[in-house]
C-alpha positions in Angstrom: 87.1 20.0 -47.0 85.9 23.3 -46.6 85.2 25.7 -50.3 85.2 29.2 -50.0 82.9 31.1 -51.9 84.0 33.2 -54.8 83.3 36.7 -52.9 85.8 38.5 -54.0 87.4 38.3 -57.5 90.0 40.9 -56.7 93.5 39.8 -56.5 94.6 39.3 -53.2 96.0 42.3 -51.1 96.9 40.9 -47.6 99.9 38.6 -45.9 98.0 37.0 -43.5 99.0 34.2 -40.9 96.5 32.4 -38.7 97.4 30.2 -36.3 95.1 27.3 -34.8 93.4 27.7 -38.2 92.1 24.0 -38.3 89.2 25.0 -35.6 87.7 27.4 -33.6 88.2 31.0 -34.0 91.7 30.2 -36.0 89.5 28.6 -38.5 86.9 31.1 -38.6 89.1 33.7 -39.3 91.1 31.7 -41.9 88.1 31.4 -43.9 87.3 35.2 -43.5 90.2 36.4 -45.0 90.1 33.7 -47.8 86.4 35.2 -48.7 88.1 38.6 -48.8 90.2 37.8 -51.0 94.0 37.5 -48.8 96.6 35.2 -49.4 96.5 32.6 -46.0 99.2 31.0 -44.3 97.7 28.7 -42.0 99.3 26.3 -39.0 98.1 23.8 -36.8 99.3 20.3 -35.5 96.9 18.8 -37.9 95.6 19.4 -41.3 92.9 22.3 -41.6 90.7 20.5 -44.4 90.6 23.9 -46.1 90.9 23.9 -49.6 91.4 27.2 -51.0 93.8 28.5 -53.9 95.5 30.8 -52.0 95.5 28.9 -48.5 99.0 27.4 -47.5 98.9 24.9 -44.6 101.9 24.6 -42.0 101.4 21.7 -39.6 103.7 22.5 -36.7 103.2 23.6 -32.6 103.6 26.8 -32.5 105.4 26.6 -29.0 108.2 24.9 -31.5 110.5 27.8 -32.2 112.4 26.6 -34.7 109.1 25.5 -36.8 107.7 28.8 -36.4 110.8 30.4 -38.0 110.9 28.3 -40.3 107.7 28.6 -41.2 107.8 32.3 -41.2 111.2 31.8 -43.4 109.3 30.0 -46.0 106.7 32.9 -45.9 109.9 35.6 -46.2 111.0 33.5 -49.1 107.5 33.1 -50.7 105.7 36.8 -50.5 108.9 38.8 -48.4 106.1 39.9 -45.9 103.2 39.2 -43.5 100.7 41.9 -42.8 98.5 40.2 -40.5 99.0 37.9 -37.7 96.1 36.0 -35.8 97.1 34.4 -32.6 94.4 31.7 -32.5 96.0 29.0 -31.9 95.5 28.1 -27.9 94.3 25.4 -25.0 91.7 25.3 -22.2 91.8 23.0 -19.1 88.6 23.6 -16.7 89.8 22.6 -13.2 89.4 24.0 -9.7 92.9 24.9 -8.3 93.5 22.0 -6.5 92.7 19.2 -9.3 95.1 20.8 -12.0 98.9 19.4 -12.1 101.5 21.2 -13.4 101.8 19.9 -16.4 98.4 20.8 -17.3 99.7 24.4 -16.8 102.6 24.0 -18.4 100.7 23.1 -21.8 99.2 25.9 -21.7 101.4 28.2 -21.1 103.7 27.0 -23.6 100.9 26.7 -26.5 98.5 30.2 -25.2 101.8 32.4 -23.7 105.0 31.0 -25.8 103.5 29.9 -28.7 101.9 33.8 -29.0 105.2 35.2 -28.2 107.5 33.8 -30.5 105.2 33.8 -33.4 104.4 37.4 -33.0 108.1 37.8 -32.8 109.0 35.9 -36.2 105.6 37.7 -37.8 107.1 40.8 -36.3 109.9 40.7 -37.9 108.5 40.7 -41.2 106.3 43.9 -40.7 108.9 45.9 -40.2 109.3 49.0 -42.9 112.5 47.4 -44.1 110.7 44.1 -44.8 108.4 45.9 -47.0 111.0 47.9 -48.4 112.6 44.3 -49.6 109.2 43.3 -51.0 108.8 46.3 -53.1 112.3 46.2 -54.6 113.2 42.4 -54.9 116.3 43.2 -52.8 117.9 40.0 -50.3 117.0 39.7 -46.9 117.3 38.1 -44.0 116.5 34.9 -42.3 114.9 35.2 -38.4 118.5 34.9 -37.0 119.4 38.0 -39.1 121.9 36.2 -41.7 121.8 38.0 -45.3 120.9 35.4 -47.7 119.9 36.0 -51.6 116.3 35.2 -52.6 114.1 35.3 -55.6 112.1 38.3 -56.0 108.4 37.8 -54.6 105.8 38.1 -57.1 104.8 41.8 -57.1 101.5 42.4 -54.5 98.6 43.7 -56.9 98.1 46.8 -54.5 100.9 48.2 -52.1 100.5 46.1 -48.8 99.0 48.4 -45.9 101.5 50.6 -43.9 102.5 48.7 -41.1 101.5 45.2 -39.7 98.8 44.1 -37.3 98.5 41.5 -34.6 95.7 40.3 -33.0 96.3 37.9 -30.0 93.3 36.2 -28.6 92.5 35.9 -24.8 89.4 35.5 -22.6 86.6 37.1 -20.7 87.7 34.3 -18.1 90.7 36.6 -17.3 88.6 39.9 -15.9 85.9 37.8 -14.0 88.6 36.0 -12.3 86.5 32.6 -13.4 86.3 29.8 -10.7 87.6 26.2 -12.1 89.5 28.0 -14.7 92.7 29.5 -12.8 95.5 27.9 -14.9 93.2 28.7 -17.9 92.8 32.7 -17.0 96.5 33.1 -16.2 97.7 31.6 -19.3 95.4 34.7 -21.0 96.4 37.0 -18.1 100.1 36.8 -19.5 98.5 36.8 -23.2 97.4 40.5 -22.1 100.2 41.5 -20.6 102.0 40.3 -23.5 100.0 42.6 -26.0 100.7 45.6 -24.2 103.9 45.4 -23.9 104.4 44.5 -27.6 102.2 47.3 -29.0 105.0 49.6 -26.7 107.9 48.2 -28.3 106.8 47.6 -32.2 104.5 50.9 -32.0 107.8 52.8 -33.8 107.9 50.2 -36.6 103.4 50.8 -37.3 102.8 47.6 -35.8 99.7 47.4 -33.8 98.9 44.4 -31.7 95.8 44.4 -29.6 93.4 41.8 -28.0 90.0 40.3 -28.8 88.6 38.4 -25.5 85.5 36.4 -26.5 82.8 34.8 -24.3 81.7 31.7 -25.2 81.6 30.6 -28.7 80.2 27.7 -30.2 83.5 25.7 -30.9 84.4 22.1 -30.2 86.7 23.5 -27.3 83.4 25.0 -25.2 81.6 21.6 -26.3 84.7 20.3 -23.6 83.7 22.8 -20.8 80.8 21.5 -18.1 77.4 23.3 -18.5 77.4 25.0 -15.5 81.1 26.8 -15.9 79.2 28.2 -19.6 76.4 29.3 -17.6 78.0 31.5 -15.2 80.1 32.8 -17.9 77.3 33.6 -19.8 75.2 35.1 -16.5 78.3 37.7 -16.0 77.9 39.2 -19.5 75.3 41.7 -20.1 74.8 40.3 -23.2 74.2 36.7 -21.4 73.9 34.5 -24.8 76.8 32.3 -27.0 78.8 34.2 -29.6 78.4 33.6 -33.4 81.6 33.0 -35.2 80.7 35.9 -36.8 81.0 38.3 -34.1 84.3 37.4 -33.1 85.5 37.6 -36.7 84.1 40.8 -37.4 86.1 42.4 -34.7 89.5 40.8 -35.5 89.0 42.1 -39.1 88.4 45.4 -37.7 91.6 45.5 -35.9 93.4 44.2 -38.3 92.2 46.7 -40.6 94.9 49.7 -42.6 92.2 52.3 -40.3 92.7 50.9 -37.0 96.2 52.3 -37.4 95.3 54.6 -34.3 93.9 51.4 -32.3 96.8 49.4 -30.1 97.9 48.0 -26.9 93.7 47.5 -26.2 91.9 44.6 -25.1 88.2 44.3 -26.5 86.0 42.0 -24.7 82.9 40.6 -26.4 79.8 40.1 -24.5 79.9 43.5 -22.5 82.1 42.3 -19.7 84.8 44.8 -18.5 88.1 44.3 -16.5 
């Protein structure tokens, strides 16, 4: 188990909902906003081994719709909002082109491309002003298919949530140097991309922003998977040619997911100083 140190004794101000948050970059910035004092919602397929007041654990795949709405359905019912989504959760198969099946593909499109979608959809729906509206006042609401249903007033938020939600999907510097061994990999994060544009289009008119962080290699056990040499060329195309801390991926998601980067959307922000 993992404590979190007492940082912050303020009440907590934030919805937020991290998926993948039993490793890796899910994990790190599960912790993060648990040391800044937000309320967690967490999901993996396994347990997270945080332990945390105010860290809830879903164990579910997010490419499983109807766990993800209900999982977002027991958040509705619970707080009648989510502020911040973290789209962590996500797989990496290193093979050239002509070793990788299809069904290695297909994992990964449904865990990094559906599994982003529809939970951005479901945490998308409870950003909305009227969402917030319904928090404020105690009024029903909805469930994800749009049914009215009556529910128990959430416990009032000690400060008024931000305006607006924030999404932060997470991709890869594989996808602008067009990585060799990594094809299925870089198109599964490709679509990510593609994905986050569009959505910071369509959900810009409710104050949603959703934007992109792309790390380089981080210290996980996923890049303890990845053969030395494929880390080595990834790190000799960065200008910054070293590993990033935990820390420096972190920092940037909290940024974005910040009530000031209301102006910041639709971008994707690699780490490492590599540019599409």
């Amino acid at each position: 188990m993992s404590p979190i140190p007492a940082s912050c004794t303020a009440a907590p101000s934030r919805i937020v909902l991290v998926t993948g948050a039993s490793k890796g970059i899910g994990r790190g910035a599960a912790l993060h906003f648990l040391g800044a004092g937000d309320i967690v919602h967490g999901c993996a397929r396994g347990d997270a081994g945080i332990d945390h007041d105010a860290y809830h654990h879903h164990v579910l795949d997010v490419a499983d719709e109807a766990a993800v709405k209900a999982m977002c359905g027991h958040i509705r019912r619970a707080h009648g909002r989510i502020d911040v989504l973290v789209n962590a959760a996500g797989i990496a198969s290193m093979n050239h082109a002509l070793l990788t099946p299809a069904a290695t593909l297909d994992a990964m499109l449904r865990t990094n491309v559906v599994g982003s979608f529809v939970c951005a959809r479901e945490a998308a729906r409870l950003m909305r002003p009227e969402a917030r509206r319904k928090d404020a006042q105690g009024d029903g609401d909805t469930d994800a298919d749009g049914e009215a249903r009556s529910v128990s007033p959430p416990a009032a938020p000690s400060v008024a949530p931000p305006a607006g939600g924030r999404i932060i999907n997470l991709t890869s510097v594989a996808v602008p140097l067009r990585l060799a061994g990594a094809a299925a990999y870089a198109a599964s994060k490709a679509a990510v991309e593609s994905l986050t544009g569009t959505l910071a289009r369509e959900l810009a008119p409710q104050g949603i922003t959703v934007n992109a962080v792309g790390p380089g290699p981080v210290r996980t056990r996923l890049t303890r998977t990845v053969p030395a040499e494929t880390i080595d060329r990834l790190l000799a195309a960065q200008a910054v040619p070293r590993l990033a801390a935990m820390d420096e991926v972190v920092r940037v998601i909290d940024f974005l997911a910040a009530p000031g980067a209301a102006m910041v959307t639709g971008q994707v922000i690699y780490l490492g100083g590599v540019f599409a």
